[in-house]
C-alpha positions as CSV (number, residue, x, y, z in Angstrom):
1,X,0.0,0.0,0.0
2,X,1.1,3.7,-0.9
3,X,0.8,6.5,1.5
4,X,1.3,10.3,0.2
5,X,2.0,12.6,3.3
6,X,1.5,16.0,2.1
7,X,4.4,18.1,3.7
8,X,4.8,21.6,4.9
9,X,8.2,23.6,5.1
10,X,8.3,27.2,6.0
11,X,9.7,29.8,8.3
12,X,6.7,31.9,8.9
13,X,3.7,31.0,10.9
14,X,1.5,32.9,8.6
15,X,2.2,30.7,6.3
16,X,1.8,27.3,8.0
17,X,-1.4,28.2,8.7
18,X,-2.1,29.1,5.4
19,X,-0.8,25.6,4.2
20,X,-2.0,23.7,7.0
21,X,-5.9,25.0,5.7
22,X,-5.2,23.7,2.7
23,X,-4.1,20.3,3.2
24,X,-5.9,19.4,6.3
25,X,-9.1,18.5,4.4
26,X,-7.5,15.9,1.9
27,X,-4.8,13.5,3.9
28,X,-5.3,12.4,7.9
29,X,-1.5,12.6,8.7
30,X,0.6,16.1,6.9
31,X,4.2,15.8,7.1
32,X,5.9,19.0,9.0
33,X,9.9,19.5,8.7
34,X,11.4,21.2,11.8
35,X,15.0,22.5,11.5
36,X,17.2,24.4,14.0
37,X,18.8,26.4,11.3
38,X,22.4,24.7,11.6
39,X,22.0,20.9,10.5
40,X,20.2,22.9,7.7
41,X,20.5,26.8,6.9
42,X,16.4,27.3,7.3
43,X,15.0,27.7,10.9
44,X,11.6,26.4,9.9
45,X,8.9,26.5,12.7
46,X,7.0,23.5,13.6
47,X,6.9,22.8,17.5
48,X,4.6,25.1,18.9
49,X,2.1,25.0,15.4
50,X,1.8,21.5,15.5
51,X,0.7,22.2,19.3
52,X,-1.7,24.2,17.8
53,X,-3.4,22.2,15.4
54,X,-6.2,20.6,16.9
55,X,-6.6,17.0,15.9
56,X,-4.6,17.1,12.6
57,X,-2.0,14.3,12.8
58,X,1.8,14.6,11.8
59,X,4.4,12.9,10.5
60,X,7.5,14.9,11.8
61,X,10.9,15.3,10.1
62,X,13.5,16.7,12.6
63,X,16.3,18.7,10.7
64,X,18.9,19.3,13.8
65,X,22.0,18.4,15.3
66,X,21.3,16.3,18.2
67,X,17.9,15.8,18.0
68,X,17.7,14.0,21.8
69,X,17.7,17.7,23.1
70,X,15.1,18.4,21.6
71,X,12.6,15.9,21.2
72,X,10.8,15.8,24.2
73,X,7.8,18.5,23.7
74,X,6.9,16.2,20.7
75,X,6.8,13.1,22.8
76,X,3.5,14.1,24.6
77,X,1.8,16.2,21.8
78,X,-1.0,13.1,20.4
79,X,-1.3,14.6,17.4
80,X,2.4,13.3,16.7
81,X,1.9,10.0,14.7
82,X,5.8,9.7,13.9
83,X,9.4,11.3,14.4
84,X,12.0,11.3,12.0
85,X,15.5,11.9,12.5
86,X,18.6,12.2,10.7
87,X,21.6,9.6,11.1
88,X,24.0,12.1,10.4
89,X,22.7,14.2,13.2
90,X,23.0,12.4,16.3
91,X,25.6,9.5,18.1
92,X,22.2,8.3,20.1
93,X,20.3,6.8,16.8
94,X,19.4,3.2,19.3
95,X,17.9,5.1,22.3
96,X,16.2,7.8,20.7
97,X,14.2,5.1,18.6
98,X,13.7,3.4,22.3
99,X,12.8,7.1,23.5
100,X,10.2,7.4,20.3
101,X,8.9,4.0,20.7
102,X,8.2,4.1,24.7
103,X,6.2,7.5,23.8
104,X,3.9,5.0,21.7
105,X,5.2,6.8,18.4
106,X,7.0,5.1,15.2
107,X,10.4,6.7,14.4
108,X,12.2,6.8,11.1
109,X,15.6,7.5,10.4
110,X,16.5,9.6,7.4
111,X,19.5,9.9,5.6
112,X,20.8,12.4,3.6
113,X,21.4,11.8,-0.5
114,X,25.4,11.9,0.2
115,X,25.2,9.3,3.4
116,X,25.7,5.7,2.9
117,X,23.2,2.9,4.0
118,X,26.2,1.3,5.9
119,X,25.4,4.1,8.7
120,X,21.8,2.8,9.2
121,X,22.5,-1.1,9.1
122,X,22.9,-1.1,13.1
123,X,19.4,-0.1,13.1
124,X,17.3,-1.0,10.7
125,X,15.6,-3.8,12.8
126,X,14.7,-0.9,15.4
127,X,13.2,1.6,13.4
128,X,9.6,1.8,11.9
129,X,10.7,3.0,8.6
130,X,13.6,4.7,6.6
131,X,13.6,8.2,4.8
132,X,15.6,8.4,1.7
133,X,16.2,12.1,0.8
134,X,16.2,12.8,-2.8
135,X,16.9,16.3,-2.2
136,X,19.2,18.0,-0.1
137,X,17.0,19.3,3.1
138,X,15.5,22.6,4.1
139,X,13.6,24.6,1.8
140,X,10.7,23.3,-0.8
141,X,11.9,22.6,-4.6
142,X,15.7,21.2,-4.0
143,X,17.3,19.7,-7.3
144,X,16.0,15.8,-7.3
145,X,19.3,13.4,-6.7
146,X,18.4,11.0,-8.9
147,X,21.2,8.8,-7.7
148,X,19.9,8.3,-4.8
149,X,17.1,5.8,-6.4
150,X,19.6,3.2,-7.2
151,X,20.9,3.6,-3.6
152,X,17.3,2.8,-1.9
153,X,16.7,-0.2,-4.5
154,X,20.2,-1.8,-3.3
155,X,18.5,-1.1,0.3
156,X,15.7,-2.6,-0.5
157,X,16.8,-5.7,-1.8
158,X,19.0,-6.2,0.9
159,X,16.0,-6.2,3.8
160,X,12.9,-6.0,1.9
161,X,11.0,-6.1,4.9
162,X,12.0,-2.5,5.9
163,X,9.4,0.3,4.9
164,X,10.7,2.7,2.9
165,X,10.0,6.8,2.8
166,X,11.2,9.0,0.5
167,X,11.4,12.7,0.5
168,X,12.2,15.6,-2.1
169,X,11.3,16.6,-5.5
170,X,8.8,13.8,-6.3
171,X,6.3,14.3,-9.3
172,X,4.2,11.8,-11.1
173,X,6.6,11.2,-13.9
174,X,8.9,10.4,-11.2
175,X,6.6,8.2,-9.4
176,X,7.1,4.6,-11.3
177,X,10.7,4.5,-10.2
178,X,10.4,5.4,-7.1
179,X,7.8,2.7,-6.7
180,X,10.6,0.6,-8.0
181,X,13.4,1.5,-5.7
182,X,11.2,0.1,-3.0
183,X,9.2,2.9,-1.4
184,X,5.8,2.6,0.1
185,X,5.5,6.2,2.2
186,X,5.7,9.5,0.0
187,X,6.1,12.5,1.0
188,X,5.2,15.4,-1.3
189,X,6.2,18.8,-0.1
190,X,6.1,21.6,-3.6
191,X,4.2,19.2,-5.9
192,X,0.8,19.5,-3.6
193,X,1.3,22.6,-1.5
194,X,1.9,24.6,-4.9
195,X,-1.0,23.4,-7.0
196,X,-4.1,25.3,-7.0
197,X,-5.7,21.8,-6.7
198,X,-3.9,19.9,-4.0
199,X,-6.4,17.0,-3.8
200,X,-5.7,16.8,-7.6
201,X,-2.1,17.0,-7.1
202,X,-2.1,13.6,-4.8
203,X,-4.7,12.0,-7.8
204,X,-2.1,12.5,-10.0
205,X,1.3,11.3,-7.6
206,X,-1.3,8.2,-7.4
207,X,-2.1,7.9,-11.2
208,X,2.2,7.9,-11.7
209,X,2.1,4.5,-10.1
C-alpha cells in the first residue's frame, strides 16, 4: 500500500497556517519538517504549530543536530503519529528510537542523499521505517538526486522487509521509479502545496504508479 504525506516547510507562521488549511481536508496525517537552522541553513517552525493544530496528525521530520535535546515536547503532543531523524545528526540513533517507541510513536531514520546505507544497518531492525532524501533538506523545490534511487533499490533488496520513505522533488513522472526502488511512504512537499488543486495534485502522484 502507498501513502502520500502532504508536507509543509516554511519559516513563517503565517504561512503554516495558510498551508496547513489547505491540506488538512485531503490526507489524515501532513508531514511538518522542523530544523534548528544549523544541520540545515532554514529555521523552519513546527513545535509550537503543531501544538496548535487541533486534531490534525503529523508525521514529523526533525532537521537538527542532536535531536535528543530536543525531542521531548513532541513526545506528549497526540497529534504526533511519527518522528523522524537524521543519522548524520546524532551518536544516540538506538535510544532515541527506544525514546520514540516508549512514547507509543514510530520513528524513522533519514539519511541524507550523500550518506551511505552502511550508517543505518545497526538499526534497521529498530526503526519503523527509513527516509531516503532525494533532495538535499531545508527549503521546498531542491534539485532531485536521482542517484539516490539506485541507492534505496540496493537497500531494499537487501531487507525487503523494511518500509521505505522518500522525501524531495517527487512528481508523477517520477513516481514509477520510485515505486521501484522500493518505497511505500511519499512525501510530497512543492508538488501538492503549490498546486491550486492539492487534492488533484495527490490523484495524479497516485495515477504515476
Amino acid at each position: 500500500m502507498i501513502t502520500i504525506y502532504p508536507g509543509i516547510t516554511t519559516t513563517d507562521k503565517d504561512e503554516f497556517v495558510r498551508i496547513l488549511g489547505k491540506l488538512s481536508e485531503i490526507a489524515p496525517v501532513l508531514a511538518v519538517d522542523i530544523s534548528d537552522g544549523v544541520f540545515v541553513s532554514t529555521k523552519l517552525l513546527g513545535v509550537e504549530e503543531i501544538k496548535s493544530a487541533g486534531n490534525q496528525m503529523f508525521q514529523v521530520h526533525l532537521m537538527v543536530y542532536n535531536p535528543e535535546d530536543v525531542i521531548k515536547p513532541l513526545l506528549i503532543m497526540p497529534n504526533v503519529e511519527s518522528i523522524i531523524f537524521h543519522i548524520e545528526a546524532t551518536d544516540k540513533v538506538g535510544k532515541i528510537i527506544d525514546t520514540i517507541h516508549e512514547a507509543g510513536k514510530r520513528a524513522g531514520i533519514a539519511l541524507n542523499p550523500e550518506t551511505g546505507i552502511e550508517t543505518i544497518e545497526p538499526f534497521v531492525k529498530q526503526a519503523d521505517f527509513i527516509q531516503f532524501m532525494t533532495v538535499h533538506p531545508g527549503a521546498y523545490g531542491g534539485e532531485f538526486q536521482p542517484q539516490v534511487l539506485a541507492k534505496m533499490a540496493n537497500f531494499h533488496e537487501k531487507h525487503p522487509e523494511v518500509v521505505i520513505e522518500i522525501d524531495g522533488g517527487v512528481n508523477p513522472q517520477r513516481m514509477p521509479d520510485i515505486i521501484k526502488a522500493g518505497a511505500t511512504m511519499i512525501e510530497s512537499g512543492s508538488y501538492i502545496v503549490n498546486s491550486d488543486d492539492p487534492e488533484k495534485a495527490i490523484a495524479e502522484l497516485k495515477r504515476g504508479l
